[in-house]
N, C-alpha and C positions, 0 to 999 in steps of 0.2 A: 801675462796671466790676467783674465778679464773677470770677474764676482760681480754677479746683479746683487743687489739688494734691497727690501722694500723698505715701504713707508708704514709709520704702524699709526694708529688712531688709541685715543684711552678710551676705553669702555667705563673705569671708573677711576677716576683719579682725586683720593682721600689724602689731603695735609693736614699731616700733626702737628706735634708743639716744635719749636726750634730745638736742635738739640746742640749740646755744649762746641760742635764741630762746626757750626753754621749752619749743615744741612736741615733738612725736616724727614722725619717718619714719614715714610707714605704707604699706601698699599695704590698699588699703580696694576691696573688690569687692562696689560697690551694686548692689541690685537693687529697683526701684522694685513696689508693691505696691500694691492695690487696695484703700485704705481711703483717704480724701478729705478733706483741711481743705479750705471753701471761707472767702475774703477777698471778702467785697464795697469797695471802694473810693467813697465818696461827696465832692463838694466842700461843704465846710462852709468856717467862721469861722477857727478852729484844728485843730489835730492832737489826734484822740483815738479813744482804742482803746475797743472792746467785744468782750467773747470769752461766747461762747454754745455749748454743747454741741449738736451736729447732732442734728435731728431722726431719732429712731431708737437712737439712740448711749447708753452709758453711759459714755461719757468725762468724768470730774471738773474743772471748769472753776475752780474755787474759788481755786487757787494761781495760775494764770495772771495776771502782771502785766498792767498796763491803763495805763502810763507807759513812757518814755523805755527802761527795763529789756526793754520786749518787743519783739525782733527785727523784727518787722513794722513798729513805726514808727521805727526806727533805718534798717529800710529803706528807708520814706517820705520820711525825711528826706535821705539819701544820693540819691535822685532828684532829690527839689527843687534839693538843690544843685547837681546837675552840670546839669536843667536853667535852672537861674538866677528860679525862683519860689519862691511862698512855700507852706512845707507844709501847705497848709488842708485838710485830707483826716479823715473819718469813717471808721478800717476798721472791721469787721467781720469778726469772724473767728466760724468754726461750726467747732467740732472735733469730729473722728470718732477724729483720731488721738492714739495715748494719750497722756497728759502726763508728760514724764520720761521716757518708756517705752524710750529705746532705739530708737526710729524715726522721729525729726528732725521732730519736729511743730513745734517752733519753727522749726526751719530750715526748713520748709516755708512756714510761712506766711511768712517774712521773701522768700523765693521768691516765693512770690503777690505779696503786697504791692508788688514790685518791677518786677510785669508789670503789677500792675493803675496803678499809680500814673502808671509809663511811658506807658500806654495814653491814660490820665485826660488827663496834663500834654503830651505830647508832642505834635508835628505831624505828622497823619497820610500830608501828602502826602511833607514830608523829614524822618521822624523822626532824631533826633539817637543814640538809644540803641538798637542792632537789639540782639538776643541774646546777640553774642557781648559787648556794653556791658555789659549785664545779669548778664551770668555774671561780669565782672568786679568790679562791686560787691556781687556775692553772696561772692565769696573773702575779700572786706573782715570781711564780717558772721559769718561763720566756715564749717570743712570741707566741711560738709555741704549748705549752700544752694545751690550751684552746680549738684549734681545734682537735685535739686528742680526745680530748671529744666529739667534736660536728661530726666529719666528713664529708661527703659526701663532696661538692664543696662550701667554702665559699671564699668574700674577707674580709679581714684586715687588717684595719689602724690603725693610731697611730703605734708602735711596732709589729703591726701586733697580737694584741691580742683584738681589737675590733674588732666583728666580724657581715658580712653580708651573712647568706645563700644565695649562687648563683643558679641560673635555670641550670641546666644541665640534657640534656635530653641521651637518651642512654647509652651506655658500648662505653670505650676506651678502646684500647690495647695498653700495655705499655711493654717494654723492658728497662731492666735494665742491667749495666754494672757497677760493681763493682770494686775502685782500690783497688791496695796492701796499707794498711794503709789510715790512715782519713786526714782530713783538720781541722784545729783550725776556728771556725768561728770567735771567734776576731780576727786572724790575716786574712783569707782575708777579713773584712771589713776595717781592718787598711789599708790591702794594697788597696782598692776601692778608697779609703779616697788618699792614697799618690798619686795614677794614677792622680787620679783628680787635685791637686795640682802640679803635674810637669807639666799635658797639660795647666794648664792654666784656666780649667773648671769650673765653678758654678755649685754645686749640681741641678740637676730640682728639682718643686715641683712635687712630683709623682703624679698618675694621672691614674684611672683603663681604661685598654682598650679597646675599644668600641668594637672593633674587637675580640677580646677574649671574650667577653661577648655574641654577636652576635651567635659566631660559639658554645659556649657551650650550649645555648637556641636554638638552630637549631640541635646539637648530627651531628654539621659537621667535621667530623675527618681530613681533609685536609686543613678546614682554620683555624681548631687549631694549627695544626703543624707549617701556616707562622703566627698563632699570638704569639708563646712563645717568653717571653724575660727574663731574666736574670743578671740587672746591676751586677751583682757580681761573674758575668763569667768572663771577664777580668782578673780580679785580680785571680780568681782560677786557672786558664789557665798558669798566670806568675808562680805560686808558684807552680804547680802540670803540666809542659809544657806536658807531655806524654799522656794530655787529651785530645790534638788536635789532635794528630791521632785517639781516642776511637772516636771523636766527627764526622771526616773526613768517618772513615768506616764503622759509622752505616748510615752516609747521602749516602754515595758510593753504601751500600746497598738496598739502597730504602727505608730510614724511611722518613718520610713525615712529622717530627717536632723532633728537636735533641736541648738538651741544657743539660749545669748543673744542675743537681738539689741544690737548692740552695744554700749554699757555698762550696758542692763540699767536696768531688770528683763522687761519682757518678755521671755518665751522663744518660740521661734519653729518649729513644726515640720512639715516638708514633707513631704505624703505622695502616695500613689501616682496619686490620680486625684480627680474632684467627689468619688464616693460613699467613699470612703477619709475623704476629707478633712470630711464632714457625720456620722460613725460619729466618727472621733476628736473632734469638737467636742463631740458630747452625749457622749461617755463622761468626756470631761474636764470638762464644764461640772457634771457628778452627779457626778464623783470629789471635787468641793470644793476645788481644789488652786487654782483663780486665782480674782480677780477677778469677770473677763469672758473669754468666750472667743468670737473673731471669726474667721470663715473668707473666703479670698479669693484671688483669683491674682495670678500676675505672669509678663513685667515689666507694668506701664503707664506709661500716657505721661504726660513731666514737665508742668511749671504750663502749663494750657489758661486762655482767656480763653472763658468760657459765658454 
């Protein structure tokens, strides 16, 4: 059993105060994007992971755990359980989407893994786990899985694993700039947390943006670009400085909404149309400033079984 699943970008990602569980309040407004980890699901003996760079991709696979540490068989295993077998499952995973990057490539694939295994193990005529089963042991595995499942444009509170499909009307173009190596997202929320504590600051209580809501129910691509925000650029910026110039020459370029995507390091920038968005990709792929640089739209739709 084979589930594509995308990469999502945050359109607005607001931290609140710490809450007594360690996590933070957020209101997190995903927007699912067109780059693809595919999970093939096989039955085997035991549970064991392989992770492979997709065909086409320059995504660095090398770090990518291959044990109990990689989401996708935490996922595997949270299936077997609740369906009452054993986790004999071969995945495969093929990544397109960057690692560390800031756009849930693990939590995507723990997504996959979760449909495909469902598929594999479950009874087709009264399956036991429909979607909305599914989305709840993705909340388990962390924030971000839940939308991996659902895709398209939603927001999310709490941890960002409640979720509300959003109006988004049209195609975005999006331009992507990849760095050399990932970000820890608990270390830059710790460092969000220390900023805040040396200025002096009180967390706000987050709060979804009317303006971002506006311009995505409208398909207006130039007041989406002045509504992205970020609280967790800051701190990505301090620990990864080399993303102010990526961040400087895609705006230098003409993108029309640039930010981290969310903790970084990829930065993310949406511009006006296809040919806007093929202009800024080779001007930034010859300015030297990332990685890699990947162009694509959104939203797309969450983890498909193909």
């Amino acid at each position: 059993m084979t589930v594509r699943v995308p990469a999502k970008v945050n359109l607005q990602l607001s931290v609140g105060p710490i809450r007594d569980d360690g996590y933070h309040d957020l209101v997190n407004v995903f927007h699912a994007v067109g780059l693809f980890d595919e999970v093939t699901a096989v039955p085997a003996g035991e549970l064991t992971v392989a992770v492979e760079t997709a065909p086409g991709s320059r995504v660095a696979v090398d770090g990518v755990p291959v044990d109990d540490d990689n989401l996708a068989a935490r996922a595997a295993r949270l299936v077997a359980a609740r369906l009452g077998v054993e986790p004999n499952v071969a995945l495969r995973i093929r990544k397109a989407i960057p690692v560390a990057g800031g756009m849930a490539g693990g939590s995507a694939d723990a997504a996959a893994a979760l449909l495909a295994c469902a598929r594999l193990w479950d009874s087709p005529d009264e399956p036991l786990l429909g979607r909305d089963d599914l989305m709840d042991l993705g909340a388990d595995l962390g924030s971000d899985v839940p939308f991996a499942l659902l895709g398209g444009t939603a927001v999310g509170v709490g941890r960002g694993e409640q979720l509300t499909p959003a109006l988004a009307r049209g195609t975005f173009h999006w331009v992507f700039a990849t760095a050399d190596g990932g970000l820890s997202t608990p270390a830059v929320y710790a460092e969000c947390d220390r900023l805040r504590e040396a200025q002096g600051e009180r967390a706000p209580w987050p709060a979804v943006s009317e303006a971002l809501m506006t311009a995505l129910a409208t398909g207006d691509a130039k007041a989406l670009g002045a509504a992205l925000t970020n609280d967790l650029q800051p701190a990505a910026l301090l620990l990864r400085p080399s993303l102010r110039r990526t961040l400087t020459s895609g705006r230098d370029f003409g993108a029309i909404g640039a930010l981290v995507s969310g903790s970084g390091p990829t930065c993310a920038f949406l511009t006006e149309n296809a040919e806007h968005a093929g202009e800024l990709a080779a001007v930034l792929s010859s300015a030297g400033v990332a990685e890699s640089v990947v162009r694509t739209t959104g939203p797309a739709p969450g983890a498909t079984v193909i």
